[in-house]
C-alpha positions as CSV (number, residue, x, y, z in Angstrom):
1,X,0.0,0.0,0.0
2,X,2.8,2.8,0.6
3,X,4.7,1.6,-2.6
4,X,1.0,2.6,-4.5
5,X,0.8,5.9,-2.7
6,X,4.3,6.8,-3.0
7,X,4.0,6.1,-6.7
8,X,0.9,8.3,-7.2
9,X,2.8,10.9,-5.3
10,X,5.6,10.9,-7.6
11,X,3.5,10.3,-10.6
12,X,1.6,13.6,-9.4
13,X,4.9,15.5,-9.0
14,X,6.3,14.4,-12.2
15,X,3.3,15.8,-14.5
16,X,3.0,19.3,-12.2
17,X,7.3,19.7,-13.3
18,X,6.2,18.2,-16.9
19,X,3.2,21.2,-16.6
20,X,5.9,24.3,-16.1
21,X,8.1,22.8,-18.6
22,X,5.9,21.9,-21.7
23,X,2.9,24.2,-23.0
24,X,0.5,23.6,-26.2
25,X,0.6,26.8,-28.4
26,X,-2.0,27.0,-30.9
27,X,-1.1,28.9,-34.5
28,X,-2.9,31.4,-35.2
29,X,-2.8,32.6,-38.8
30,X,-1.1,32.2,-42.2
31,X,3.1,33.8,-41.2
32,X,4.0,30.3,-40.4
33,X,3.1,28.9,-43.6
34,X,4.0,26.0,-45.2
35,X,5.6,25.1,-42.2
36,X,2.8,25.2,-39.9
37,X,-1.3,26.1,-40.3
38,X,-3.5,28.3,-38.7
39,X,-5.1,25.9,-36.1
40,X,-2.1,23.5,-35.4
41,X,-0.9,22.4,-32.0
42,X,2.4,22.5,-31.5
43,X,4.2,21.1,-28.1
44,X,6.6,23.8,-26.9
45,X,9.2,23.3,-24.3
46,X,10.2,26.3,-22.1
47,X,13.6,27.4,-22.8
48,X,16.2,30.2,-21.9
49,X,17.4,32.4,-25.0
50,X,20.8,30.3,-24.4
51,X,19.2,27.3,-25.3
52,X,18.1,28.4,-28.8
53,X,19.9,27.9,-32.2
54,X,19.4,29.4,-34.8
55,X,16.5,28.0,-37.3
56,X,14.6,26.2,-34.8
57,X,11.1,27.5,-34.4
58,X,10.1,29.3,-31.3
59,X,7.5,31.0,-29.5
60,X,7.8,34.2,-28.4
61,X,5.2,36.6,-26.5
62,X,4.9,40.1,-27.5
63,X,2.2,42.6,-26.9
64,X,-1.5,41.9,-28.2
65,X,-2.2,44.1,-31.2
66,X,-5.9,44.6,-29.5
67,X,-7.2,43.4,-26.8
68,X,-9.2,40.5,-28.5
69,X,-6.2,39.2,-30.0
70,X,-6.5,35.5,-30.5
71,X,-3.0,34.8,-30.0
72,X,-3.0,37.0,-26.5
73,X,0.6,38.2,-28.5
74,X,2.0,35.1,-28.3
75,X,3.8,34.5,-31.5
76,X,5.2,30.9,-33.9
77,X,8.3,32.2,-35.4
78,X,11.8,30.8,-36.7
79,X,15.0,32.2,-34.9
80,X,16.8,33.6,-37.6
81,X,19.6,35.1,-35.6
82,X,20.9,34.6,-31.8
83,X,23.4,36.8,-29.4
84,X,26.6,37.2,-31.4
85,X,25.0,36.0,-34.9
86,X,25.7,38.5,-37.6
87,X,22.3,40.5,-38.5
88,X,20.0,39.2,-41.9
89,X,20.1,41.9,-44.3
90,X,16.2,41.8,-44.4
91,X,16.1,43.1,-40.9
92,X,16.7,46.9,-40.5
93,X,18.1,47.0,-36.8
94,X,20.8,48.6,-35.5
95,X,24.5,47.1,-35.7
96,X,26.6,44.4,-37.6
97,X,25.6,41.3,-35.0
98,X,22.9,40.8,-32.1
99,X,23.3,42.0,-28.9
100,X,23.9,39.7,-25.9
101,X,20.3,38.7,-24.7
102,X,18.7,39.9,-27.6
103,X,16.5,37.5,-30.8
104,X,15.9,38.2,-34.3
105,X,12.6,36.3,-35.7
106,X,11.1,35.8,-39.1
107,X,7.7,33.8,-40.0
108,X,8.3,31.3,-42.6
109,X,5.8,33.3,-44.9
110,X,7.4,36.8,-44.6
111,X,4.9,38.4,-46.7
112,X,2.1,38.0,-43.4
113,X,4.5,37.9,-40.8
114,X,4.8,40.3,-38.1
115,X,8.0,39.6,-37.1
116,X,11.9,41.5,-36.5
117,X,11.4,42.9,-39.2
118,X,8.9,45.0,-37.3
119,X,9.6,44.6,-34.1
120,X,13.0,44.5,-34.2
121,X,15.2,42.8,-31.5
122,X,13.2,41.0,-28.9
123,X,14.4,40.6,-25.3
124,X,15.6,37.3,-23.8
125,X,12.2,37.2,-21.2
126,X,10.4,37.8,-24.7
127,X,11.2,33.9,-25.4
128,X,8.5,31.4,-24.3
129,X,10.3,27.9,-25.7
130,X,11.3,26.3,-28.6
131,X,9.0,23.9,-30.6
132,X,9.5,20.4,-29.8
133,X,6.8,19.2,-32.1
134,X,3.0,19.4,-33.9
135,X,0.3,17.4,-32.0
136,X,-2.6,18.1,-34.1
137,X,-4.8,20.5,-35.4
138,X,-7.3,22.6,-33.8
C-alpha cells in the first residue's frame, strides 16, 4: 500500500514539473506557412534564449495588437539570428551582429509575418520555448 501511494505521489509530481516545462501553443494565422497552419498544435518546451539555435522555431510573447487578440501576443516564429550571430540583411536594426540577450525572428511566410522585421530585436524574457513538435490540429 505505501509503494502505491508513493507512486501516485511521484506520478503527481512528475506531471505538475512536466506542466511548467511543456505548454501547447495553438497557431494562429497564415506567417508560419507552409511550415505550420493556422489551427495547429504545436508542443513547446520552455527554454532560456541560451538554449536556442538558430532556425529552430520558437514561441515568443509580445504585446496583443488589440485586446481581442487571439494569440493573447503570443507569436510561432523561426530564430533567424541569436546573441553574437551577424544580422540578416532583411532586418533593419541597429549594428553588424545581435546584442547579448537579444533575438531576431522571421515567420516562414514573410509576406504575413509580423515579425523582427517590425519589431525588431526581442528581449531574452520575450522567449517562451522552442518547438518540440506538432500534435494536431485545432
Amino acid at each position: 500500500m505505501i509503494w502505491f501511494a508513493l507512486a501516485v505521489v511521484a506520478v503527481v509530481a512528475w506531471l505538475l514539473v512536466l506542466r511548467n516545462r511543456l505548454l501547447v501553443v495553438t497557431v494562429h494565422g497564415v506567417s508560419m506557412e507552409p511550415t505550420y497552419h493556422s489551427g495547429d498544435r504545436l508542443l513547446v518546451r520552455r527554454a532560456r534564449l541560451d538554449r536556442v539555435r538558430a532556425g529552430q522555431i520558437v514561441v515568443v510573447q509580445v504585446e496583443a495588437s488589440t485586446p481581442d487578440d487571439p494569440t493573447g501576443g503570443r507569436l510561432v516564429k523561426r530564430a533567424v539570428a541569436v546573441p553574437g550571430d551577424p544580422v540578416p540583411p532583411q532586418i533593419p536594426v541597429p549594428g553588424p551582429r545581435v546584442p547579448a540577450d537579444r533575438l531576431l525572428v522571421l515567420g516562414d511566410n514573410p509576406a504575413r509575418s509580423n515579425d523582427s522585421r517590425r519589431l525588431g530585436y526581442l528581449p531574452a524574457d520575450a522567449l517562451i520555448g522552442v518547438v518540440l513538435r506538432p500534435i494536431g490540429q485545432r
